[in-house]
N, C-alpha and C positions, 0 to 999 in steps of 0.2 A: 313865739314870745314877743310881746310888745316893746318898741320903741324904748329905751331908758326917757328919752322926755314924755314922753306918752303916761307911764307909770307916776312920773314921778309930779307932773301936771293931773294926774288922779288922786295921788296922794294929797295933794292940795285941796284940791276942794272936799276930798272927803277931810280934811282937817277944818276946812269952811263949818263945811256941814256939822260937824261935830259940835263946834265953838255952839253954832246957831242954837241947835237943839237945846246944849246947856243953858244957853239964854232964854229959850222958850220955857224951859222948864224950871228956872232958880224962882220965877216970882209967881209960881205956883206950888212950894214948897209945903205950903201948910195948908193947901186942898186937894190932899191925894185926888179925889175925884174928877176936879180939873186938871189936874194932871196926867191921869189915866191915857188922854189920847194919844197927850205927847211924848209918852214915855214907847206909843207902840211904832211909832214913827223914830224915836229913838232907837230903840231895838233892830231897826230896818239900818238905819244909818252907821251904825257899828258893825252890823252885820258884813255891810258892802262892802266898808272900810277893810274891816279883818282880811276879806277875801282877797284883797287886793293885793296882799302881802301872803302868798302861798308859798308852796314847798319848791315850786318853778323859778321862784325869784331868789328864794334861800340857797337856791342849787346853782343856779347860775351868780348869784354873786359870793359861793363860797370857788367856786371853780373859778372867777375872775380873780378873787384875791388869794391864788392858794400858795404864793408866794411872799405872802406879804402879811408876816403871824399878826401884826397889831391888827388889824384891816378884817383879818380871818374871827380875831378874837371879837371883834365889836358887831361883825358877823351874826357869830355864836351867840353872843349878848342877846343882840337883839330877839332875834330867834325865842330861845326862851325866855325873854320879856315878855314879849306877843304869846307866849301859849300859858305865861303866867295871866295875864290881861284879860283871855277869853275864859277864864278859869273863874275870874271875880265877874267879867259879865256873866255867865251864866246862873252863877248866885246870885248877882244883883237881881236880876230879870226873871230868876227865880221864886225870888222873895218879892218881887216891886211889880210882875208881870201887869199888871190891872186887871187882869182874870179873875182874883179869887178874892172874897170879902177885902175887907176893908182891914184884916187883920195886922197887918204891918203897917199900917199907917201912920202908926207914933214913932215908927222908926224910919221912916222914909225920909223927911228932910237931914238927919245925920248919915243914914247909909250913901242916899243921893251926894251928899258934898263930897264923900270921901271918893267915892267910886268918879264921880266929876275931877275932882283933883289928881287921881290915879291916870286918867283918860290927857289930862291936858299936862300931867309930865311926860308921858307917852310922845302925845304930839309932838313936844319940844325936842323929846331924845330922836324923833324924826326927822325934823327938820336941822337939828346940828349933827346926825351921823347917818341915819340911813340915805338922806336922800342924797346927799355930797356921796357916798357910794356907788348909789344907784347912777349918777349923775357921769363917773369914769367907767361906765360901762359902754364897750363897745357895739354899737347899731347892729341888729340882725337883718 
């Protein structure tokens, strides 16, 4: 198991990365076709992200806090935020992949803002609870 600064200096920059992308991608909102590339480098970025937050971390920081029901509960929270989250990425990337015609194109600059807006409350609920968690974790 990694370092708690470790993870949670990952966490960061995949929140970097994250912002970025969005920004790569808002002012090509209404050229699916330019957008296409960045959406597939997007896809890789969320990906990374998610992973970083596995069942190893969810396990060891419910066993850190199993004393401590608020701590335990924002735990749980998050936990199923995150498996709510890879639930609309998969839709999103589903419908938005850039693999297949051009058919969803009219709806890409609305789906794109929501699932954008979805991603950067995330980050926020990260950066005010999971990672001050992560953060009283004791070094392995």
């Amino acid at each position: 198991m990694a370092d708690p600064q470790e993870v949670i200096a990952s966490l960061k920059t995949g929140h970097q990365a994250i912002v970025n992308c969005i920004a790569e991608i808002q002012p090509l909102l209404r050229s699916y076709l330019s957008a296409k590339p960045k959406l597939r480098e997007f896809h890789k970025t969320l990906l990374a992200h998610f992973n970083l937050q596995n069942a190893a971390l969810a396990d060891r920081l419910s066993a850190h806090y199993v004393d401590n029901r608020e701590a335990l509960k924002m735990v749980e929270f998050l936990t199923v935020d995150l498996k709510d989250i890879k639930v609309r990425y998969l839709l999103f990337f589903e419908q938005h992949s850039g693999e297949l015609p051009d058919i969803n194109a009219r709806s890409f600059p609305k789906d794109f803002m929501s699932f954008a807006g979805l991603l950067l409350a995330r980050i926020k609920m990260e950066e005010d609870y999971l990672i001050p968690l992560i953060s009283k974790l004791p070094h392995m």
